[in-house]
C-alpha positions in Angstrom: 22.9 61.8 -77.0 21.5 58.3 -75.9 19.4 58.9 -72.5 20.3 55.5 -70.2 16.5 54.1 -70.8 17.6 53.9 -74.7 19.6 51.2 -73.4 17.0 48.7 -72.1 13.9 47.1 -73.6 11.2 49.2 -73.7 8.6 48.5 -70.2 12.4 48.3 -68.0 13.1 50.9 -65.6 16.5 51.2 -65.0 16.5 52.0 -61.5 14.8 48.9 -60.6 17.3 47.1 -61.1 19.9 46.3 -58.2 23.1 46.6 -60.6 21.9 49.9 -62.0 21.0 51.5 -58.7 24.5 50.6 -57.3 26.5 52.3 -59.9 24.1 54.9 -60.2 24.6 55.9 -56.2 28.2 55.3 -56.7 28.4 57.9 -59.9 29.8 60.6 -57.4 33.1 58.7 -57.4 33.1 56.8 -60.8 33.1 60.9 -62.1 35.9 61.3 -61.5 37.6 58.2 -63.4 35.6 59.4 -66.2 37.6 63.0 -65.8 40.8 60.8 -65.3 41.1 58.1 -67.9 38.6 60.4 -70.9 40.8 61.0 -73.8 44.4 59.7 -75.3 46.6 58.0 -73.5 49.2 60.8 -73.2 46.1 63.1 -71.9 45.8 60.5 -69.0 49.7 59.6 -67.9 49.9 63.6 -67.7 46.5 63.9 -66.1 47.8 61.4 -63.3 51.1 62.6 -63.0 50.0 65.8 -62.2 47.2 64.5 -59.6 49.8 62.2 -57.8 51.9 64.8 -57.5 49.4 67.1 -55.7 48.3 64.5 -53.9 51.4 63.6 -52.6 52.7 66.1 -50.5 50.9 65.2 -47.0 52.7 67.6 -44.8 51.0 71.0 -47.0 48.1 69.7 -48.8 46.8 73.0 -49.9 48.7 74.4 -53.0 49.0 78.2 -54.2 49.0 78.9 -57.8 52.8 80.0 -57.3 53.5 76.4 -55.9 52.1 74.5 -58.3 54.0 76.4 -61.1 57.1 75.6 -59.6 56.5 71.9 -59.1 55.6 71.6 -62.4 58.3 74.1 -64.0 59.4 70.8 -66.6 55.9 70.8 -68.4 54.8 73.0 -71.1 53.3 75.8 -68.9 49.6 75.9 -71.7 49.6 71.8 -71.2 49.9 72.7 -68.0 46.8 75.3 -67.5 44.6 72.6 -69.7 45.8 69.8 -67.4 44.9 71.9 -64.7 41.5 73.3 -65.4 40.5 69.6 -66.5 40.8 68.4 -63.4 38.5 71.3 -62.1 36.1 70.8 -64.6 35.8 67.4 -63.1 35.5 68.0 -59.5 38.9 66.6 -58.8 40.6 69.9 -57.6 39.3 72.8 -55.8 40.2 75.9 -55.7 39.3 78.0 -52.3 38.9 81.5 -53.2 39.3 82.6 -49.8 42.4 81.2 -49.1 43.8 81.3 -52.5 45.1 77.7 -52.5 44.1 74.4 -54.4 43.7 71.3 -53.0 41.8 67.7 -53.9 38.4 66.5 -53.6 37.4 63.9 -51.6 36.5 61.6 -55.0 40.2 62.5 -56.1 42.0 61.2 -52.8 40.1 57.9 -53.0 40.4 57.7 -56.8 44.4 58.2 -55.9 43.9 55.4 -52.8 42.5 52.8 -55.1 45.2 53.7 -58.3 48.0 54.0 -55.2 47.6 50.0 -54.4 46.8 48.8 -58.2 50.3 50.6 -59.3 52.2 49.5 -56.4 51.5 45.8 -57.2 53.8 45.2 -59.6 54.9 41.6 -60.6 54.1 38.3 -61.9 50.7 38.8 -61.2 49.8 42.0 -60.0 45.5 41.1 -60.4 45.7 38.2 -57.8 48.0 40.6 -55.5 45.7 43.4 -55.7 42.6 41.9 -55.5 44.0 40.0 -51.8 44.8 43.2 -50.9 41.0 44.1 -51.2 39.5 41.8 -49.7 42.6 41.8 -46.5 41.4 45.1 -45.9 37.8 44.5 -46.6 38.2 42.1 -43.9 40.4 44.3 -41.5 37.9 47.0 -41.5 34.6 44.3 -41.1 33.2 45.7 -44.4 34.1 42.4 -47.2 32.8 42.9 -50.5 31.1 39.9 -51.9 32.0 41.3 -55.1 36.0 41.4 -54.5 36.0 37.5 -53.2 34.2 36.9 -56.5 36.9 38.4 -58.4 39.4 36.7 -56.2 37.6 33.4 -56.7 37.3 33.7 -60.3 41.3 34.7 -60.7 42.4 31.5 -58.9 40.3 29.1 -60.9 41.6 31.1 -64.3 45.2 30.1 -62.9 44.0 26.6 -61.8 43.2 26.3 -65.3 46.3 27.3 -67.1 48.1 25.4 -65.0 46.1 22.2 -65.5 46.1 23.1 -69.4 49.9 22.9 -69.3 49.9 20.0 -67.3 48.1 18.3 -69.8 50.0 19.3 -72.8 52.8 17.3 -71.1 55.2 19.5 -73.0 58.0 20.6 -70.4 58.6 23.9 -71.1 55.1 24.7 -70.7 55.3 22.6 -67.7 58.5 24.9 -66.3 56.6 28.2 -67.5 53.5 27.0 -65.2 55.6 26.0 -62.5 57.7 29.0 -62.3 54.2 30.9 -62.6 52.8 29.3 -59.6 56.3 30.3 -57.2 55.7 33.4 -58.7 52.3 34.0 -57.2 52.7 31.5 -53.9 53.3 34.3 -51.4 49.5 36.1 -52.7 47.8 32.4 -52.3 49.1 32.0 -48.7 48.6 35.2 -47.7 44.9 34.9 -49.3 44.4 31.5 -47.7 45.0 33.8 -44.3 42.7 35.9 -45.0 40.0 33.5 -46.0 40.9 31.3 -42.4 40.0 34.9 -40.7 36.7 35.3 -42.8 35.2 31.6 -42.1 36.3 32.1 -38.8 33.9 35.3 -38.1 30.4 35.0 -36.8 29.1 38.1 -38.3 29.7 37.6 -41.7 26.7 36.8 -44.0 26.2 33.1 -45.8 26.6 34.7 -49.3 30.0 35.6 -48.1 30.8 32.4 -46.1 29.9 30.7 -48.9 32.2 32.5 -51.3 35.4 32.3 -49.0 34.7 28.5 -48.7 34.8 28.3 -52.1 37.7 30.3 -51.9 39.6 28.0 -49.9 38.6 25.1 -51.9 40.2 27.0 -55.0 43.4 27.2 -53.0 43.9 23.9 -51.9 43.3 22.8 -55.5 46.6 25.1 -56.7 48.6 24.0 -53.6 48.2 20.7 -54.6 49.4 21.2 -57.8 53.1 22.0 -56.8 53.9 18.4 -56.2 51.9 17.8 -59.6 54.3 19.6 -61.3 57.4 17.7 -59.4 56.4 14.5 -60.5 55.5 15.3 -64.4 58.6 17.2 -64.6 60.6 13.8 -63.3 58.5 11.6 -65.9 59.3 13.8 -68.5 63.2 14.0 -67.5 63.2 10.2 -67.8 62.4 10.0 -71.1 64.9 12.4 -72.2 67.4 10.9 -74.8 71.0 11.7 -74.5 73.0 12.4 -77.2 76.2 10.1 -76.9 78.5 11.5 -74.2 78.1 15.4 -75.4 76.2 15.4 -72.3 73.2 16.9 -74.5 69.6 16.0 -74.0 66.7 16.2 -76.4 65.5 18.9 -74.2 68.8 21.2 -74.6 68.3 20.6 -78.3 64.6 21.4 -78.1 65.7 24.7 -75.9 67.8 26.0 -78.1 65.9 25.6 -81.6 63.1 27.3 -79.4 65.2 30.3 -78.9 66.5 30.5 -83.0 64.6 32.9 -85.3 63.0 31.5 -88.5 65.4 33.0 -90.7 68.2 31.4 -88.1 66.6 28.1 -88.7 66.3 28.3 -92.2 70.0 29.1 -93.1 71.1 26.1 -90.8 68.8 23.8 -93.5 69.6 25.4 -96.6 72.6 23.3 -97.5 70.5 19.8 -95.6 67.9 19.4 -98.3 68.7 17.9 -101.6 65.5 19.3 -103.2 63.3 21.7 -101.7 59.7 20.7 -100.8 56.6 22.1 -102.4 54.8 24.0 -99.9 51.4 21.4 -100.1 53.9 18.8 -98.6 54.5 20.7 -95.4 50.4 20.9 -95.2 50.1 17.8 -93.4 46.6 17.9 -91.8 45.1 18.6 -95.4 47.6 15.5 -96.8 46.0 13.3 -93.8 42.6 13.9 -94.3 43.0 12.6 -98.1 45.0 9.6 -97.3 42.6 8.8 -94.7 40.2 9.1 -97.5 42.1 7.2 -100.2 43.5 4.5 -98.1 40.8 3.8 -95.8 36.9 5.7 -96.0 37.3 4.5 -100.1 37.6 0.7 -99.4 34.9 1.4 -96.5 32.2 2.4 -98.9 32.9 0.2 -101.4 32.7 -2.9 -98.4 29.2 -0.9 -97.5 27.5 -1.2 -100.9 27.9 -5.1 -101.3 24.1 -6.7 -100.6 23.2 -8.7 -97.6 23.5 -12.5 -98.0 19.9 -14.2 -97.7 18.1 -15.7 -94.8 18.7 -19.3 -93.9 16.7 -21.4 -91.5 18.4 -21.8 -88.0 19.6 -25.6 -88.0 17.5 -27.7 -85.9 18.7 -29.0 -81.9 18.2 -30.6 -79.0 16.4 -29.9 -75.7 18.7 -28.9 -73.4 18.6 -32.2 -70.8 17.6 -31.0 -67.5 19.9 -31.0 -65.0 19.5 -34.2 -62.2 19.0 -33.4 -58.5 20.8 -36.3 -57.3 20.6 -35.2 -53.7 17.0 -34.3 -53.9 15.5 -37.6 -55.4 17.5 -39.3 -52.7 15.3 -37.6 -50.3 12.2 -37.8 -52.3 12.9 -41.9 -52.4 13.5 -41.5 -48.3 10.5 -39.5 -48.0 8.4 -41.8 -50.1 9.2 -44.9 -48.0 8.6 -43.3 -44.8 5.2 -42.4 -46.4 4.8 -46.0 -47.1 6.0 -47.3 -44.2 2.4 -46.7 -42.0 3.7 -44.3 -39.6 1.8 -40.7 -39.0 5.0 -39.3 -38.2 8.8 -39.0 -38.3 11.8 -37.6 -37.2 13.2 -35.2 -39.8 16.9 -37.0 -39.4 15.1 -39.7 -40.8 15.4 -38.1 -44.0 17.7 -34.9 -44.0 20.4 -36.7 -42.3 23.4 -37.5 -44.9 27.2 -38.9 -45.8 28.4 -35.0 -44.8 27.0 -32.2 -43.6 26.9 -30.5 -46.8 24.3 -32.5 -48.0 22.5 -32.8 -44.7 22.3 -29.1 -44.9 21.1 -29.0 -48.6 18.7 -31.8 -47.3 17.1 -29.5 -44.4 16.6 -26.4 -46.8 14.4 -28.6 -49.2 12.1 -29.6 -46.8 10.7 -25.7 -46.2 9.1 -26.6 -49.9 7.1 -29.4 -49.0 3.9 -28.0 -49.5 4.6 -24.7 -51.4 2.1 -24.6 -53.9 4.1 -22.2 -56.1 6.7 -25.1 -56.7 4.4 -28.1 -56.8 3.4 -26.4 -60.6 6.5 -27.7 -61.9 7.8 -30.8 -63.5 10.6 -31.2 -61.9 12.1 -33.6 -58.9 11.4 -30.0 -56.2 8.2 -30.4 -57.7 7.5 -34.0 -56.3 9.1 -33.4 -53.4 6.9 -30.2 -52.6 3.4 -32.6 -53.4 4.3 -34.9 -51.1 1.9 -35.4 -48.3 3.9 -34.1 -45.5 3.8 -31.3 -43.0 6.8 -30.0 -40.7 5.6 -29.9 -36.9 7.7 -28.7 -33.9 11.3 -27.9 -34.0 11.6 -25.8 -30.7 14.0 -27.6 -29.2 17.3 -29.0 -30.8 18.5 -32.8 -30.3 22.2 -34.2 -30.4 23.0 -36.3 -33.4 25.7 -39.2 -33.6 26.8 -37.9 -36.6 30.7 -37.1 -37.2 30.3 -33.5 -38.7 26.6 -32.5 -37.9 26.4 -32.0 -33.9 22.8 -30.9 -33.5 19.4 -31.0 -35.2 16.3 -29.0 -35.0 13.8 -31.2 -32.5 11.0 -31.3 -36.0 8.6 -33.6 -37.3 7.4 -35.0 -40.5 3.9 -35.7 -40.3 1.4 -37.2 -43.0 -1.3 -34.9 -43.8 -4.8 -36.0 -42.9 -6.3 -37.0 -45.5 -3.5 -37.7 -48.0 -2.3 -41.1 -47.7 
C-alpha cells in the first residue's frame, strides 16, 4: 500500500503544504464518507438508508438492538447485521455497553447535516441552490468559507457561459432551453445576490473574502442582464420566421416537430420522396467542400503563383513639383521692403500687417514672430526672406484702435531696423 509521500516528488513534505494539512486535520470527518460512499452503489443507498433512518428519530436518539430490528424488519436481517457492523467499523455508530443502546457519532450527524441539505435541493439546478445555502449560513453564523464563494463564483460564470454560448448559436430552441434555464435558477441568484449585499456590507470580513463576494456580485449582474438579452433575440428570431400560407404554420413549428421524430420516423416519411437514393459520400459534405475548394479555387491559385515576375522598368521621368506661392506673404515682404527703403528707423506694425479683411491681417501679424528666426531664414522660400529681413519687433504693451471695418484693435508694436543692417 502506497504511503502518502509516494505521492509527491521526492525532497516534498506533505505536511508543508497548506492543502495537505487542511484535509489531513479534517480526516476525522472525511472517515466517515469513506465508510459511507466505499463500495457498490447498492452497498451505499442501503448504507444511507439505514443511517437516515437512525438519525432521524430526534425525540429517542438512542436505539436498543430490539428497536432497530423492528425498524428495519423489511431488510434481509444478514444484510442487515453487515450494514450494521460497517457503520461501526467506521466510527459512525456507537454502541454503549452500559446502557445497551446505539446511537451516532458526532462525524455521522454532520456527515447526515451536510447530505440532509445536498438531497433536499432538488431541481433545475440543485449545485447553485446548495452551494447559496452554504455560503447563507456561512454568513449567518460569521464563519464564510472562501472556499464555498469560490465554488459559488465559479458555478455562475459556468452558467454565464452556457447561456452566452446559446445566445450565440442564434438557434431558438437553444435560445428557449437557456432561457427557461435561467427562470429556473432566478430565485437562487437573488437570494445569492442577498447574501453577497450582507457580506460586502460587514466590516469584519477579510479582503480575500470581500474580494470574492464582489466578484460575486459582478457574476450576477452579468446573468441578470441577460434576461432582457434573451427577450430581444428571441423577437429577432420570431421576425424572421416564414409562414407557411395560411396553415398558420411557421418554420419554427416545422423545425419543432422534425426535432421531436426519431430517425427511423424520419426516414419512412422520405422513402417514397427520393427518386434515387444518394451514395453515402454525397451526404459527407465537409469532405466534398474541402475538394471543391481545392479543385475550383487553391488549383487555379497555384497555377497563377508559379508564372515569373515581369522585369524591372525604369520609373518614367517628371517634374518638380512647383512650389506653392505665398501670395499674402510676398505682399508683406514687398511692404516690409519699402518701409526698409523708405529711411525711417522705425514703423508702426499696421503699416504692414494691416489688410483687405481681417483674415489676412491676422495671417499678416503671425508672420512677423519669424522675422529674425534663424531656423527659417535657411530656407529658400518667400518665409525665408521675410525672416532675413533687417527688422526687429519692439513694444506692443499697449493696444491702439484701428479704423478698420473688421479689425478693432491692434497690438501698440514697432518695426525697427536693426543697427547695423541697412
Amino acid at each position: 500500500m502506497d504511503s502518502l509521500s509516494d505521492f509527491f516528488q521526492p525532497g516534498i513534505e506533505p505536511g508543508s503544504l497548506q492543502a495537505v494539512s487542511r484535509l489531513q486535520g479534517a480526516w476525522g470527518y472525511l472517515s466517515v464518507f469513506v465508510t459511507l460512499f466505499r463500495g457498490g452503489d447498492e452497498e451505499v443507498l442501503m448504507r444511507l438508508l439505514v443511517l437516515r433512518e437512525l438519525g432521524g428519530r430526534a425525540e429517542a436518539p438512542m436505539w436498543t438492538p430490539q428497536e432497530i430490528a423492528q425498524r428495519f424488519s423489511y431488510l434481509n436481517d444478514t444484510k442487515l447485521a453487515t450494514i450494521l457492523g460497517r457503520l461501526r467499523e467506521g466510527d459512525l455508530l456507537v454502541y454503549d455497553s452500559d446502557g445497551g443502546v446505539y446511537q451516532l457519532s458526532e462525524g455521522a450527524r454532520v456527515a447526515l447535516a451536510a447530505l440532509a441539505t445536498m438531497v433536499d435541493f432538488a431541481g433545475d439546478d440543485v449545485e447553485l441552490g446548495y452551494l447559496t445555502s452554504q455560503v447563507a449560513a456561512g454568513q449567518a453564523v460569521g464563519q464564510v468559507s472562501d472556499e464555498a464563494l469560490k465554488h459559488l463564483l465559479a458555478r455562475l460564470n459556468e452558467l454565464y457561459a452556457e447561456f452566452e454560448e446559446a445566445l450565440e448559436s442564434q438557434s431558438e430552441f437553444r435560445i428557449r432551453a437557456a432561457q427557461h434555464r435561467l427562470e429556473a435558477v432566478w430565485r437562487w441568484v437573488a437570494k445569492s445576490t442577498e447574501v453577497v449585499k450582507s457580506l460586502t456590507q460587514d466590516d469584519t470580513l477579510s479582503l480575500t473574502v470581500l474580494n470574492q463576494a464582489q466578484a460575486i456580485a459582478l457574476a450576477q449582474s452579468r446573468m441578470l442582464a441577460l434576461a432582457g438579452t434573451f427577450e430581444r433575440r428571441l423577437a429577432q428570431l420570431a421576425s424572421q420566421r416564414v409562414h407557411l400560407g395560411n396553415s398558420g404554420l411557421t418554420s419554427t413549428d416545422i423545425a419543432d416537430w422534425l426535432r421531436r421524430q426519431g430517425a427511423a420516423a424520419l426516414a419512412g416519411k422520405l422513402a417514397d420522396a427520393w427518386s434515387i437514393c444518394p451514395e453515402p459520400a454525397f451526404l459527407s459534405t465537409p469532405e466534398l467542400a474541402d475538394v471543391a475548394e481545392f479543385e475550383l479555387l487553391a488549383r487555379e491559385r497555384a497555377k497563377a503563383g508559379a508564372q515569373v515576375l515581369p522585369g524591372s522598368e525604369a520609373a518614367p521621368l517628371a517634374d518638380a513639383p512647383e512650389m506653392e506661392r505665398l501670395l499674402e506673404a510676398e505682399e508683406m515682404y514687398d511692404v516690409l521692403l519699402q518701409l526698409g527703403m523708405s529711411g525711417e528707423t522705425d514703423a508702426h506694425i499696421s503699416q504692414a500687417v494691416l489688410a483687405g479683411s481681417y483674415n489676412e491681417t491676422a495671417y499678416r501679424l503671425s508672420l512677423l514672430s519669424l522675422i529674425g528666426d534663424p531656423e527659417t531664414s535657411n530656407d529658400q522660400s518667400i518665409v525665408a526672406a521675410l525672416a532675413k529681413l533687417p527688422f526687429s519687433l519692439q513694444g506692443g504693451d499697449a493696444v491702439i484702435e484701428t479704423d478698420h471695418p473688421e479689425v478693432a484693435t491692434l497690438s501698440d508694436a514697432r518695426l525697427v531696423v536693426a543697427s547695423g543692417k541697412n
